[in-house]
C-alpha positions in Angstrom: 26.0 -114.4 46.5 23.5 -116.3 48.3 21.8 -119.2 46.9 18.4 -119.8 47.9 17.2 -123.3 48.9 14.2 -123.7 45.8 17.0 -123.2 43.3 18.7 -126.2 44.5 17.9 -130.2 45.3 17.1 -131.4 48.4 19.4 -134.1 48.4 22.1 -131.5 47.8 21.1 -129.2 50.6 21.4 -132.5 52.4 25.1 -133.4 51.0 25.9 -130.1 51.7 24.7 -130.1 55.2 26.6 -133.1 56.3 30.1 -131.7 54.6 29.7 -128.0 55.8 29.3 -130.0 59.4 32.0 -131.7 59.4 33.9 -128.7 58.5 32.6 -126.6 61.4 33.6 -129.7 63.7 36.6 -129.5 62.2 36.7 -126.1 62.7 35.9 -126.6 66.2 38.4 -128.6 67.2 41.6 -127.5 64.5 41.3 -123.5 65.9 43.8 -122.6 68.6 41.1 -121.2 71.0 44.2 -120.4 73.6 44.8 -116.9 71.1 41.5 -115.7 72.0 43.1 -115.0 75.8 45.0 -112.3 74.5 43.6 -108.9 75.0 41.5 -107.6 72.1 41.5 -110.3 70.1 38.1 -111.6 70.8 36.3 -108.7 69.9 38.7 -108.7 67.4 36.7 -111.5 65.5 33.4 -110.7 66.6 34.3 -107.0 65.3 35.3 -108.7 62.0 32.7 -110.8 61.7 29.7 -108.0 62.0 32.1 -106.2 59.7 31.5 -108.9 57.1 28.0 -109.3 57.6 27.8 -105.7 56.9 29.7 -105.9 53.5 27.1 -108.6 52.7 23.7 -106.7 53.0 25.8 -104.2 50.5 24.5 -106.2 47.5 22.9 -106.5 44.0 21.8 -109.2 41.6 20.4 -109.8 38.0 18.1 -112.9 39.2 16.4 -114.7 42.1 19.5 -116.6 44.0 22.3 -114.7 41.9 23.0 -111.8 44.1 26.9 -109.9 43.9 28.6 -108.7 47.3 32.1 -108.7 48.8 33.3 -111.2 51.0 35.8 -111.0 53.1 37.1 -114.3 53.2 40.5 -113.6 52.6 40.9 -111.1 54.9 39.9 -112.6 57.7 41.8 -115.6 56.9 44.8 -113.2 57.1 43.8 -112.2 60.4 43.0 -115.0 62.0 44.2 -118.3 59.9 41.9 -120.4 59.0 39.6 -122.3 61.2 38.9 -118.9 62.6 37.9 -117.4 59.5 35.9 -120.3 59.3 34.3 -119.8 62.3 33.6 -115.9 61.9 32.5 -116.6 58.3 30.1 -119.2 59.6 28.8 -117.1 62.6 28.3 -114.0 59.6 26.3 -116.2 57.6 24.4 -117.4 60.5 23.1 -113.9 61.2 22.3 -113.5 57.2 20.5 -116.2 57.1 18.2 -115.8 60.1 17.9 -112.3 58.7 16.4 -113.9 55.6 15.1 -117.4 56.5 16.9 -119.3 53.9 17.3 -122.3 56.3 17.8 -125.0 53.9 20.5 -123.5 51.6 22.4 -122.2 54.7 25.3 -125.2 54.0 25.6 -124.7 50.7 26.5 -120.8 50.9 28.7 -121.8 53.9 30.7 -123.7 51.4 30.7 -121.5 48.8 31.4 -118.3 50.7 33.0 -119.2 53.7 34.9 -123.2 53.0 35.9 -122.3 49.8 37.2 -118.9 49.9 39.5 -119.8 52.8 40.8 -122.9 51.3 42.0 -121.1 48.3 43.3 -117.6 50.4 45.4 -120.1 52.6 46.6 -122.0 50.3 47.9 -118.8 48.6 49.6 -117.6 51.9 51.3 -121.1 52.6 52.5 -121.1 48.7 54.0 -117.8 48.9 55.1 -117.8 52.5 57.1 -121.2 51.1 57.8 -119.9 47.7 58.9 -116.5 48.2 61.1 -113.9 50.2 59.2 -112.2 53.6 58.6 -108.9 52.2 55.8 -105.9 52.6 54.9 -105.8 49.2 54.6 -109.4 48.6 53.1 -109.6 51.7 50.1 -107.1 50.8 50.2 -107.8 46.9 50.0 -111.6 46.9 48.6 -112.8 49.9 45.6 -110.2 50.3 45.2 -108.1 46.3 46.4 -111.3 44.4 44.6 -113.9 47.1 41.5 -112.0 47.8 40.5 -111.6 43.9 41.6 -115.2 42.9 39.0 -116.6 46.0 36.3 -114.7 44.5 36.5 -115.2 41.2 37.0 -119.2 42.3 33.7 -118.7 44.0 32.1 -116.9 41.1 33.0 -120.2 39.0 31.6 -122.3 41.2 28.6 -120.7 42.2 28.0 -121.0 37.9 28.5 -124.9 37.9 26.6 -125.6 40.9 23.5 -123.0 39.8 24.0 -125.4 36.5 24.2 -128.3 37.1 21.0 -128.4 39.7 19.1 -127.1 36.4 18.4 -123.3 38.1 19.6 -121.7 35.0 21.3 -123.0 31.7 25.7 -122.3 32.1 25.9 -120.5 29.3 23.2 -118.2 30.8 25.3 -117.9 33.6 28.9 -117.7 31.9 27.6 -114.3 29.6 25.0 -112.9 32.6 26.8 -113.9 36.2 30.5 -114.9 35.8 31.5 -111.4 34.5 29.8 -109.4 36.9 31.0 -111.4 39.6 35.0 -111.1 38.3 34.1 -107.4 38.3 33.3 -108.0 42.1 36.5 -109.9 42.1 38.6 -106.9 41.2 36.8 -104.7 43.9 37.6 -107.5 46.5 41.4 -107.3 46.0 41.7 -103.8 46.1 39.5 -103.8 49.5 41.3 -106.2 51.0 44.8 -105.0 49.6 44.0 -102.0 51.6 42.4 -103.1 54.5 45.7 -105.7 54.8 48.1 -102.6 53.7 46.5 -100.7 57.4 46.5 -103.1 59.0 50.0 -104.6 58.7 51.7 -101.0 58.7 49.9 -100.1 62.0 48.7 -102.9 63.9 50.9 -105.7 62.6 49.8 -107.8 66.1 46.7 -107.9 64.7 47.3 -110.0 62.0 48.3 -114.0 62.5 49.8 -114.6 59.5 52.4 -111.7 59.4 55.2 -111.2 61.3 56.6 -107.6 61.6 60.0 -108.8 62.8 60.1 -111.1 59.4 58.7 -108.9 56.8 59.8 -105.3 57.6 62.6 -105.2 59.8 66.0 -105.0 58.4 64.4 -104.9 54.7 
């Protein structure tokens, strides 16, 4: 998705401005930038990030501001926790947006496709890395198929009330024309990032912040 800036109020674009600032501060500051040192793992992100903002020019849509594409959100909050996948997301959308000159809506997608998603995929990891036993499956099925398609249907829903309630188009318009096609996407973002996360963990396990070889795999 990727709402554009005459569907929306100015003094939400403002709102949004200010919150999706103080996020990227946060950001800022919150992400251990000491991992980065490591070998690979910088173009490790940057590698991600282009990889996201290629998923993202893969993309359809029905009406003006209500465009479908993966997002990646989940994955790289595997990767990199996250105030990193934060950070990439923002730096993803950054290069969309200059691509497309949506200026003033550029805060509001970065909370809907980038704050949003990672909120929801980490607090999934942190619930089942609490919750549950360290194992593969659960690992792959919960965290990344479960997480991933939960985040984007999350967005899908709120992408509907905020379209709505700014007066773009009526809900129900949305609920019957949007919201299914975008839980649809949902199902084709868990089983991308179920396998992208299933490769990942199985060969390059170092790769991946939140998962710990030596927890989830040895000895099971």
């Amino acid at each position: 998705m990727n709402l554009i800036d005459s569907l929306i109020p100015a003094s939400w674009l403002l709102i949004s401005l200010l919150l999706f600032g103080a996020v990227l501060i946060k950001a800022a500051f919150a992400a251990p930038w000491a991992v980065l040192k490591k070998p690979g793992v910088f173009n490790l992100l940057l590698g991600a990030s282009v990889a996201v903002l290629a998923f993202w020019q893969i993309k359809t849509g029905i009406q003006p501001g209500l465009s479908l594409h993966l997002l990646g959100a989940t994955a790289l909050t595997l990767l990199f926790g996250p105030w990193f996948a934060i950070l990439g997301l923002g730096l993803a959308l950054l290069l969309a947006t200059a691509w497309e000159g949506t200026w003033h809506a550029f805060a509001l997608n970065g909370l809907l496709m980038a704050v949003l998603p990672v909120t929801i995929s980490w607090w999934i990891y942190r619930l089942v890395d609490s919750k549950l036993p360290n194992h593969f499956f659960i690992y792959v099925f919960l965290n990344a198929f479960v997480g991933a398609g939960v985040a984007v249907a999350a967005v899908g829903f709120a992408a509907c009330v905020v379209l709505a309630q700014a007066g773009a188009y009526p809900f129900d318009y949305l609920m019957q024309n949007y919201l299914p096609y975008f839980l649809l996407m949902a199902w084709s973002e868990a089983v991308t990032t179920g396998m992208i996360m299933t490769v990942l963990v199985a060969y390059k396990p170092h790769w991946v912040a939140t998962f710990d070889d030596t927890q989830y795999i040895d000895g099971k």
